[in-house]
N, C-alpha and C positions, 0 to 999 in steps of 0.2 A: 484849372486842375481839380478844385473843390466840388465843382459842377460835375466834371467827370466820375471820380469817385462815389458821389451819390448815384449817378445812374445805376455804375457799376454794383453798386450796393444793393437797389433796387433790383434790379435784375438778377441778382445772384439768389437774393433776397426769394424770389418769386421761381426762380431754379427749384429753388434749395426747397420751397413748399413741395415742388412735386418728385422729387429725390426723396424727401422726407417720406412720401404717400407710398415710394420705391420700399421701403424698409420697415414700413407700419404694415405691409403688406405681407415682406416677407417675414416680419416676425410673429405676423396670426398664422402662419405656415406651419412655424417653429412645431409648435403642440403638435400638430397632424405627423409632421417628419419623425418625432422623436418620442410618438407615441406606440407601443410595443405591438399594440391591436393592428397597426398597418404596416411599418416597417420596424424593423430589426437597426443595432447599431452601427452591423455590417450594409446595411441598404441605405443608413446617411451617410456612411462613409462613400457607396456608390453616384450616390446624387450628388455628392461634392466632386467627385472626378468627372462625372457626365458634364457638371455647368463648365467648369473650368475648360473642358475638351472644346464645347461650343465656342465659349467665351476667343479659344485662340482660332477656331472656326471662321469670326466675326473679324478677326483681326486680319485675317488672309485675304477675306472676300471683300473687305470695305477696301484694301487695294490700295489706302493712302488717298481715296477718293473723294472724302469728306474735308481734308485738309488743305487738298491740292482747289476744291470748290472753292472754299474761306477764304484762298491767299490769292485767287484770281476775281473775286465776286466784284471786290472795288478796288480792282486795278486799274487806274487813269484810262490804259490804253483799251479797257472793252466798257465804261462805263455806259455804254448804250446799250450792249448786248448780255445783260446778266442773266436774262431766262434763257439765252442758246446756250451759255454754258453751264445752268443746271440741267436742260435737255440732254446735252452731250454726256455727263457726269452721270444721272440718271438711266438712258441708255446703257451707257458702259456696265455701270455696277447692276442691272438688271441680265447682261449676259454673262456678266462673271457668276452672277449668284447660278444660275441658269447651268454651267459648266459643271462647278462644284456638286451639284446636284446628279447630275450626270456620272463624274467620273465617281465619288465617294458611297452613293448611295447602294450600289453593287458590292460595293466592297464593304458592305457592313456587318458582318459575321467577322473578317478578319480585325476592321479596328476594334470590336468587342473584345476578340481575345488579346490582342496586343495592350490595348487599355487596362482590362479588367480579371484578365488570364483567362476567361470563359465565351464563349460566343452566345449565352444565356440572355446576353439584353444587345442584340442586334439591333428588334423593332425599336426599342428605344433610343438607338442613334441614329435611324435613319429620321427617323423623331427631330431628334438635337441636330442635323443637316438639316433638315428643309426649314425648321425654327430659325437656324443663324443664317441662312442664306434672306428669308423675310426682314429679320432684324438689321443687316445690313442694308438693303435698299430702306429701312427707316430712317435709318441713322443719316445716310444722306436728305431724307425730307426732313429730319430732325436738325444737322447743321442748316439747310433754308432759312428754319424759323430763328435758329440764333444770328445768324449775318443778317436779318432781317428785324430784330428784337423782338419776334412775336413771343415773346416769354412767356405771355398771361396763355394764348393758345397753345405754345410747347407744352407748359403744366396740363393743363383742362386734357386735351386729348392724351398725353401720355398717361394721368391719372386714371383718367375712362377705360384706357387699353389695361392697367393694372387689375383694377376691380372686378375687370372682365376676367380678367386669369384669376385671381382671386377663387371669384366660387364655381369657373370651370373646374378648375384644381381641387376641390373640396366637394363638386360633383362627380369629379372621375373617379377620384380616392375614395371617396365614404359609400357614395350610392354605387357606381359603375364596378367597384373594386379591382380596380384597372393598375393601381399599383403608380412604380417610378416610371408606367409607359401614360399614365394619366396627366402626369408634371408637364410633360411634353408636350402631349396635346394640348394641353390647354394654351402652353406659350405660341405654341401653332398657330391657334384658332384666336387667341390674342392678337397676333402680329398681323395676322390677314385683317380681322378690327380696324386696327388700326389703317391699313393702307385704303380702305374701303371709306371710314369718315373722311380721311385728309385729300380723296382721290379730286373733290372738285376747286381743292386748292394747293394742288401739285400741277395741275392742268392745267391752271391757269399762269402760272409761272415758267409753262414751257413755251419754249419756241423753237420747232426744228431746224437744227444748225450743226455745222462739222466746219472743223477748219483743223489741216491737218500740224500747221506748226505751233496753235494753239496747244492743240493735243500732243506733239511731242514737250512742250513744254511743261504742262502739268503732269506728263507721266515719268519724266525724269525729276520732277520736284518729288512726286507723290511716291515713286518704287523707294528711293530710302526709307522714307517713313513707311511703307506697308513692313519693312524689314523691321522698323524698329517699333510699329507698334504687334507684330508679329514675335518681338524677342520682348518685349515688355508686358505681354498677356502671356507668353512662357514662362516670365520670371515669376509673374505671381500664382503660376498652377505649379513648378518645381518643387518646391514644399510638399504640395499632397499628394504628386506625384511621386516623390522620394520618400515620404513614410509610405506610401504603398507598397511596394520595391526596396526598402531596408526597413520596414517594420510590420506594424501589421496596421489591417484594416480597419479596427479599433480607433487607432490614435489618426488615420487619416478622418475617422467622422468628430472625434474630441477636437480636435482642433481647428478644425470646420468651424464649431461653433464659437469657436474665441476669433478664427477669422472672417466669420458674420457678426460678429458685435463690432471688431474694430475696424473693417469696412463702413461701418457705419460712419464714418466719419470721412473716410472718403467721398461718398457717394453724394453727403448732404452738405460739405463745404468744400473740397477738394475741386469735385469734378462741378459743381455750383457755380464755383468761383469760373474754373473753366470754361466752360458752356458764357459766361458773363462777359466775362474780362478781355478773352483772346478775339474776338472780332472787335472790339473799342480796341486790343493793341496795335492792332495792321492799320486801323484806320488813323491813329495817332501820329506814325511813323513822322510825318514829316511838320508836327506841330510843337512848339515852343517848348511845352509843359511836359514834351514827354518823358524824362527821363526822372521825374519826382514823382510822378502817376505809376510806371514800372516799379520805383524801390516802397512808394509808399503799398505799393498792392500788395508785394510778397510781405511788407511787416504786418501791414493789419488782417490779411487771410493767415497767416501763424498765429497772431494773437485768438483771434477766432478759435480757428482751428485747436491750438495748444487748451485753451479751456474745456474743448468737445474731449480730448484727449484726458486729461486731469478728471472729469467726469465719467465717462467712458471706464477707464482705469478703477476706478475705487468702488463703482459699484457694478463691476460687471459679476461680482461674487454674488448680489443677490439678483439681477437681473437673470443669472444662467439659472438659478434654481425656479424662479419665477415661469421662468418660460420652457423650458427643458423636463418633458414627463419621466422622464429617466435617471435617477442618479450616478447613470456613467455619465453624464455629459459635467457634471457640477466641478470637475477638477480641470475643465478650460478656463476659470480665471486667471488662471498662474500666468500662463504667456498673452494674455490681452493687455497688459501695460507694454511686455514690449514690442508686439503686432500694431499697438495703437501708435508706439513711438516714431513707427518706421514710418508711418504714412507721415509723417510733421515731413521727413525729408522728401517723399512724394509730393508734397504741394510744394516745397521748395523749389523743387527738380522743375515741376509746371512753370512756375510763377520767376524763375532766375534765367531762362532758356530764352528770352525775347530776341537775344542778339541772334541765334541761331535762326530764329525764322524769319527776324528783319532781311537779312544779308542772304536768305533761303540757301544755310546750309547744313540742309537736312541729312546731308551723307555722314555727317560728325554724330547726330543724333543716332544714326544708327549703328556705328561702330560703337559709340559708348554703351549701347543696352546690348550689342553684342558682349563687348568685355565684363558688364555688369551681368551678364546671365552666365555664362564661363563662372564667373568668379562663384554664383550663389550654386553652383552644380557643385562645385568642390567644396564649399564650405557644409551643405548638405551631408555632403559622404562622409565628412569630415564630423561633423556633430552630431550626425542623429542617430549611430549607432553610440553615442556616451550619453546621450540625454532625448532622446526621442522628441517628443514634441518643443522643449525649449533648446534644444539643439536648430530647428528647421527656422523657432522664431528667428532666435540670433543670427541665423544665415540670412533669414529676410531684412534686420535689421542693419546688419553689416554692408549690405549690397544695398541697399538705399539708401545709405548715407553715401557708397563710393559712386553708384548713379548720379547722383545727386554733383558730387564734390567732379566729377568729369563735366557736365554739361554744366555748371558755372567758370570751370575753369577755361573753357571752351569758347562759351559764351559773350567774357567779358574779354576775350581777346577780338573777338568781333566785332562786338557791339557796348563799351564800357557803360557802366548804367552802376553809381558809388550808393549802392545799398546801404542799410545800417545795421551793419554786422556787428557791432556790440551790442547791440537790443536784439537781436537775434540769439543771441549766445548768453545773455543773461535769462530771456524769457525759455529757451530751452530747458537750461539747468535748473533752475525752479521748476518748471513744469516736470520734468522727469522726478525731480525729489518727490513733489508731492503725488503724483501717477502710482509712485511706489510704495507709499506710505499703506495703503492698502491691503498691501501682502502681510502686513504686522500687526495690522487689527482684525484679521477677519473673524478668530477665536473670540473675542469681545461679546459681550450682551449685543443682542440687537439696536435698543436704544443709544447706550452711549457711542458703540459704534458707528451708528448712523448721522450722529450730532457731531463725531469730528471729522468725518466724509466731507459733510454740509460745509464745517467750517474750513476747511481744505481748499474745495472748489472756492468759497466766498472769499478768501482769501489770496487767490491769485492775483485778481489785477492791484491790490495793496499793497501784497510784496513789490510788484513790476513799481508803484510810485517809489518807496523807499529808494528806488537805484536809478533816480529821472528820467524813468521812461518816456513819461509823455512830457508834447510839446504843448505851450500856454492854449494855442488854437483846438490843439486835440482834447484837453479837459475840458475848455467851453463850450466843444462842438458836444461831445459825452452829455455836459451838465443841460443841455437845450434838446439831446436826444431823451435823456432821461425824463422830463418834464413836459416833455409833449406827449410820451406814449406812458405816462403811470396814469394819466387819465382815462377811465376806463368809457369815459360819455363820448370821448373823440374818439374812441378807437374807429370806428365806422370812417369817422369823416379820414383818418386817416389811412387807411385804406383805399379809398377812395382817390386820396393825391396821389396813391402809388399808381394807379390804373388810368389816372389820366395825364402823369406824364410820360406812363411807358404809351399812349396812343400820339402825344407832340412829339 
């Protein structure tokens, strides 16, 4: 089991590098977005509705097709045939993108005005169509490389694809002055990048194949989950969707950028862990160890996770001013503790679900992000005409915990798996304590202020001893982690062991 967990570390580890390059990227953005010489505070409020519109875009047209690949790749009964069923997969999702393109693209004057009440950025969603329609067939060469463990290649090539949009993005905006239809382009001309390096090893992992009871198999696995990752990319655009629509456009780009900071944390251990852990849990299924490997994963990615948050939290006051050329954007601290809170039950929700994909019973997953997006529609109407932007958090907040508390409750009647839910519940409630301590120093000098931030975060895993969190094995695995990487001469060599046994 201790085997596994290193892998899984390693790999999340090396995720988590080009996630990390996801967000180093878009925070050299930040300045250009929120800089008045190019857009306006009403125009990031716009780019926040346009990603979010793609983003559920991405969730339609991937079909359930990347999950429905993962849960068949090493299944006993085709372990001969894995490149006919990414062929077939591949296929599919290149005529759905194909469709989407077709039926949407026509109709891009009407979702402008529906979206944005103006038909003013048409070109730019025919833009955000033919981008998600690309990004979707990635995302299945993208699951390959994780059911495959190419990790160190998943990072390299998606980093490359990043840096290219990068200074496309910074070419169309500054030099082209092409505006929010320049963001586009470049993700465009990024994604084609992308399919264009990866083409002579996509190619190689086809083999053309159909078999039609296969194919009703994964497409009855796969249509709940297109349902539920379809209501799960809606839950997290309803918020800026609903300040649009009960407030103004203002507060949909202010909070934009509190929920690009506490995305952050998503993207670099959440979905990390993700992309790592979920192809090791299918292949575990029917091994000894597996049910200490499932509870020990969701306690140590919270622990992780809860410190990103506690961080995240206390200095996103001087992070938003740092990066943010505008002084409307500086009063999104407020709801980033509890934007960041929400996501702790977002890796919950991930990392407690195993029963449900053990037992493939994805139709439960997707009634519960149905009742979870129901519930955050009304919680919205409900709060954010009394409090506007921490109205929308708390409805983010509240619905991710009931997401969350459905798919465990769900889960463990499937597939029991005796987590440790008093170290869960202890390490929460500190973490939240201290997350919030922030809101009540920010008026403070810089200096002193900064020195009880520092002591705040340094201070977490020391509370977590006081209340016997860790086990004897876990402080001497800590004490052998810590003493092998404060070396700064081994760093190299230790890099090195990462990369040659993610190739054994």
């Amino acid at each position: 089991m201790l085997e596994s967990i290193k892998k899984g570390s390693r790999d999340s580890v090396v995720y988590g590098l080009g996630n990390v390059a996801v967000k180093v990227i878009g925070f050299l953005l930040i300045p250009l977005y929120t800089d008045p010489k190019y857009f306006s505070v009403d125009d990031f409020g716009v780019i926040a509705l346009l990603d979010i519109s793609g983003m559920i875009l991405i969730s339609l047209m991937a079909s359930g097709l990347p999950q429905s690949m993962m849960r068949w790749y090493w299944d006993k009964d085709y372990s001969g045939n894995q490149k006919g069923i990414f062929f077939m997969s591949l296929v599919f999702q290149i005529l759905i993108g194909l469709s989407f393109c077709l039926v949407f693209i026509p109709l891009s004057d009407q979702l402008s005005t529906v979206i944005l009440r103006t038909d003013d950025w048409s070109r730019a969603i025919k833009l955000v169509i033919l981008s998600s329609a690309l990004q979707a067939i990635n995302n299945l060469v993208n699951t390959l490389m994780r059911v495959q463990s190419k990790s160190m290649l998943f990072t390299v090539v998606n980093t490359l694809k990043l840096v290219a949009v990068l200074f496309l993005t910074i070419y169309f905006i500054v030099f082209k002055h092409m505006g929010i239809e320049g963001i586009y382009l470049a993700q465009v001309t990024g994604n084609l990048l992308f399919i264009l390096i990866l083409s002579g090893y996509t190619l190689k992992n086809c083999t053309p194949f159909f078999k039609m009871t296969l194919f009703r198999s994964m497409s009855s696995y796969g249509f709940p989950l297109l349902l539920a990752n379809f209501a799960a990319a809606s839950l997290t655009a309803i918020d800026r969707y609903s300040l649009n629509s009960l407030a103004l456009m203002k507060y949909v780009a202010i909070y934009t950028m509190a929920y690009k900071l506490s995305s952050v944390l998503k993207l670099v251990i959440v979905d990390s862990v993700k992309m790592a852990i979920t192809p090791m849990v299918l292949q575990k299924i029917d091994t000894p160890d597996n049910q200490r490997f499932y509870s020990k994963t969701l306690l140590y990615s919270s622990f992780v996770l809860m410190l990103g948050i506690i961080t995240i939290s206390l200095f996103s006051y001087e992070v938003i001013k740092v990066i943010s050329k505008s002084t409307e954007f500086w009063g999104a601290f407020v709801v980033v503790p509890v934007l960041s809170l929400s996501v702790f039950f977002t890796n919950m929700r991930e990392t407690s679900s195993y029963g449900l994909l053990i037992n493939k019973k994805t139709g439960i997953v997707g009634m519960n992000v149905v009742i979870s997006s129901v519930l955050n529609i009304v919680l919205n109407i409900l709060l954010i005409p009394l409090w506007n932007m921490i109205g929308a958090a708390i409805a983010t907040l509240v619905t991710q915990l009931t997401y969350w508390g459905l798919n465990y409750y769900f889960s463990q009647k499937e597939y029991f798996i005796p987590y440790e839910k008093r170290k869960i519940i202890i390490m929460f409630l500190t973490g939240a304590i201290l997350s919030f301590t922030g809101l009540f120093i920010n008026e403070m000098n810089i200096v002193p202020r900064l020195i009880i931030k520092f002591i705040c975060v340094l201070s977490f895993p020391f509370l977590l001893y006081l209340f016997n969190f860790y086990e004897a094995v876990e402080l001497q695995t800590i004490k052998k982690f810590i003493i092998r990487w404060s070396s700064l001469r081994n760093f190299r060599t230790n890099l090195k062991s990462i990369h040659s046994r993610e190739k054994n």
